[in-house]
PyMOL CGO cylinders between C-alpha atoms (Angstrom):
from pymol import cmd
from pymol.cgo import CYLINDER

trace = [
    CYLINDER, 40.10, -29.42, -24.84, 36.45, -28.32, -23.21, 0.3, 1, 1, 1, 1, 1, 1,
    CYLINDER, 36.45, -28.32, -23.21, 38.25, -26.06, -20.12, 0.3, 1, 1, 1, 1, 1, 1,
    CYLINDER, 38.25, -26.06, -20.12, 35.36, -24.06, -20.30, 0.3, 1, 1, 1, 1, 1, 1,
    CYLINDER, 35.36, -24.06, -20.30, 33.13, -26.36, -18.89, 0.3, 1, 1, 1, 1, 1, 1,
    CYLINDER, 33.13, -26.36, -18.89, 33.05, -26.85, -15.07, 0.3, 1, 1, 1, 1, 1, 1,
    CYLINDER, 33.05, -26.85, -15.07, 30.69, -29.44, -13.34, 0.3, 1, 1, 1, 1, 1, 1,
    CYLINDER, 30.69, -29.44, -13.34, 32.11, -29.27, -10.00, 0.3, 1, 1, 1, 1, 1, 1,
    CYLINDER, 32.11, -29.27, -10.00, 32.35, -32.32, -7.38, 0.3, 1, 1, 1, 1, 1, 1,
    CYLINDER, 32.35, -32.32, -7.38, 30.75, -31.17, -4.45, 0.3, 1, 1, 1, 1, 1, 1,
    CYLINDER, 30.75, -31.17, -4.45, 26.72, -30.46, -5.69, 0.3, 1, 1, 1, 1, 1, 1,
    CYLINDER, 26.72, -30.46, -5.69, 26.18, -28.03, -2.87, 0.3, 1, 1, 1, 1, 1, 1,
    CYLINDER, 26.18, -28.03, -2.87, 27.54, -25.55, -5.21, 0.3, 1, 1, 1, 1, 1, 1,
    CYLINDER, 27.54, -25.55, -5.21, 24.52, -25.85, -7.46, 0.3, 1, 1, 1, 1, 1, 1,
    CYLINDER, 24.52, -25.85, -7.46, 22.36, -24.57, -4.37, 0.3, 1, 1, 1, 1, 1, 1,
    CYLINDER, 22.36, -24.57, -4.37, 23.08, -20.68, -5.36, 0.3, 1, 1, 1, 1, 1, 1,
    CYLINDER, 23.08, -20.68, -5.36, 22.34, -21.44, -9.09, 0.3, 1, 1, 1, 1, 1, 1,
    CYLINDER, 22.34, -21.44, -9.09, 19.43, -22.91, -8.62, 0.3, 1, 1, 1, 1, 1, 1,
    CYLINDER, 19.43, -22.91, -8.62, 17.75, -20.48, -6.15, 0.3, 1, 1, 1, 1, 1, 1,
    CYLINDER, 17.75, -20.48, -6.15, 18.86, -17.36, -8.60, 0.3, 1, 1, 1, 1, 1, 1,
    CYLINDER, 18.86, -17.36, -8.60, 17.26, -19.09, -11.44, 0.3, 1, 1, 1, 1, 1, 1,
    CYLINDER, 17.26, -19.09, -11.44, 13.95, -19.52, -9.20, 0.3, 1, 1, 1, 1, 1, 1,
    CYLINDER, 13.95, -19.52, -9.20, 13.99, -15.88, -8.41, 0.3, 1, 1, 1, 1, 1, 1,
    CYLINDER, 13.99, -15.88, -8.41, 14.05, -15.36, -12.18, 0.3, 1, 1, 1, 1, 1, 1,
    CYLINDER, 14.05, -15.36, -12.18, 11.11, -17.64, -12.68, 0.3, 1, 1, 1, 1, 1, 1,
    CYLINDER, 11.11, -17.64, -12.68, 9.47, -15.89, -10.73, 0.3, 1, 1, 1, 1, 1, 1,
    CYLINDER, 9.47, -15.89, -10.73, 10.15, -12.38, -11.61, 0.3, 1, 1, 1, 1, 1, 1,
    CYLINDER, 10.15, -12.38, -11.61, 9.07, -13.77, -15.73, 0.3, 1, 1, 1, 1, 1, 1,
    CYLINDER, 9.07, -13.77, -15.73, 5.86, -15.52, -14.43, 0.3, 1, 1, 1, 1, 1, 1,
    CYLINDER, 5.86, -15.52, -14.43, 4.81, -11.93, -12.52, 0.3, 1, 1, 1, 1, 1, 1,
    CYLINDER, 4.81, -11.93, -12.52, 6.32, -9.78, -15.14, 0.3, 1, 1, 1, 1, 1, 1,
    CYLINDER, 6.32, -9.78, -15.14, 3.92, -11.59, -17.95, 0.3, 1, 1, 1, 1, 1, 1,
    CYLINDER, 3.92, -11.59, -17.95, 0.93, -12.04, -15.42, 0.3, 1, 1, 1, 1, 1, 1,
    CYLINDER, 0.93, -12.04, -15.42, 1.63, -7.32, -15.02, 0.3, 1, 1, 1, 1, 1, 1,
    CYLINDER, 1.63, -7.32, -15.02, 1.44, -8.08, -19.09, 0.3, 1, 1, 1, 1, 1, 1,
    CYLINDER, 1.44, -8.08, -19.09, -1.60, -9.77, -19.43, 0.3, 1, 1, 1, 1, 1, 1,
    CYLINDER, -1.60, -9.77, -19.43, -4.00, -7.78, -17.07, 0.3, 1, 1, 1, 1, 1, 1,
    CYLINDER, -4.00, -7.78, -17.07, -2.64, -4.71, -18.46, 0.3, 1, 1, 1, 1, 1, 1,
    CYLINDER, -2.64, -4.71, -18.46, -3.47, -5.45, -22.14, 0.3, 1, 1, 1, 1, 1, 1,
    CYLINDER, -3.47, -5.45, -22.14, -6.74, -7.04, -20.99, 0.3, 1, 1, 1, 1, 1, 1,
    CYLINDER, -6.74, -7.04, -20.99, -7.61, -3.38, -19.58, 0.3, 1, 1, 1, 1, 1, 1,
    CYLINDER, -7.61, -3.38, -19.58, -6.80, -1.95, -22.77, 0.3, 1, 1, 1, 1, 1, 1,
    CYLINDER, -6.80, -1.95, -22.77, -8.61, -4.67, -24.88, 0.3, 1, 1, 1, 1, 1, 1,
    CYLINDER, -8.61, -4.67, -24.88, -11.44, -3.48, -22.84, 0.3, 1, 1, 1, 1, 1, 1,
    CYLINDER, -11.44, -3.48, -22.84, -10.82, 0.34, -22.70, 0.3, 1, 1, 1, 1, 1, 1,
    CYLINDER, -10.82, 0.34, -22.70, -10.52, 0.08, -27.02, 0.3, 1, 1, 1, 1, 1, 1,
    CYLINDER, -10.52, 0.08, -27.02, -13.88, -2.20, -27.07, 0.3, 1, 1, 1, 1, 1, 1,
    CYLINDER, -13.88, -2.20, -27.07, -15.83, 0.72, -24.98, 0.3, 1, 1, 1, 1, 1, 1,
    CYLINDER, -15.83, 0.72, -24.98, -14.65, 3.77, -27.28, 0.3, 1, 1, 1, 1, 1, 1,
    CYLINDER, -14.65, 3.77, -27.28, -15.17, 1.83, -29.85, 0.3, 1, 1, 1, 1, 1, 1,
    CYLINDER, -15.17, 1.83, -29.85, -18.95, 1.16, -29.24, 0.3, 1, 1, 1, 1, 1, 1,
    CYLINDER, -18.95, 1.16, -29.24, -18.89, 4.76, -28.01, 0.3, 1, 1, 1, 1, 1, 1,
    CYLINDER, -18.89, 4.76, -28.01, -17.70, 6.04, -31.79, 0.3, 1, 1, 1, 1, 1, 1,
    CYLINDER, -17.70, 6.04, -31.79, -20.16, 3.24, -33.16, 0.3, 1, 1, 1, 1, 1, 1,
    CYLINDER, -20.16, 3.24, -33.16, -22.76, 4.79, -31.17, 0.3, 1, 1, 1, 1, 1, 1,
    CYLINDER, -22.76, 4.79, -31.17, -22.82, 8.36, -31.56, 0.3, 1, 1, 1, 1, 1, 1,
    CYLINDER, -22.82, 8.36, -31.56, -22.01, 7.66, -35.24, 0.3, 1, 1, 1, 1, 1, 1,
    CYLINDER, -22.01, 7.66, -35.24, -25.50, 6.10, -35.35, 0.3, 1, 1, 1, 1, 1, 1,
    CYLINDER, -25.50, 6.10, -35.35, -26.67, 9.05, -33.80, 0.3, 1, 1, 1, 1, 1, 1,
    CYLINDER, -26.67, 9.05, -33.80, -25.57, 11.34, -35.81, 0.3, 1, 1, 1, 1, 1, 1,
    CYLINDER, -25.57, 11.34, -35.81, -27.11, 9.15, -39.18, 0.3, 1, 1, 1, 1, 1, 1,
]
cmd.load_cgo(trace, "trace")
C-alpha cells in the first residue's frame, strides 16, 4: 500500500543525501548572510540621504 516509500537496508546509501542536503545548508546560511549585509548597506545608505534631505531642508527654512 505505501510503495512510494523506500528506507533502504544498507545506510551507506544515506551518505549522498546527507552531504547534498549540507551543501544546501550551506548555500541558505551564505545566501541570507549576502541578504543581511546587503540590506544593512541600504538601511544605512537611506539613513544618510535621509539626514542629507533633513538637513538642507533646514537650510533652506
Amino acid at each position: 500500500m505505501m510503495e512510494f516509500l523506500y528506507f533502504p537496508e544498507d545506510k551507506s546509501e544515506y551518505i549522498p543525501a546527507v552531504i547534498v542536503l549540507i551543501i544546501f545548508m550551506i548555500g541558505a546560511v551564505l545566501a541570507l548572510y549576502f541578504f543581511i549585509k546587503v540590506s544593512r548597506k541600504e538601511a544605512k545608505r537611506t539613513e544618510e540621504q535621509y539626514r542629507q534631505q533633513l538637513k538642507t531642508k533646514n537650510d533652506n527654512e
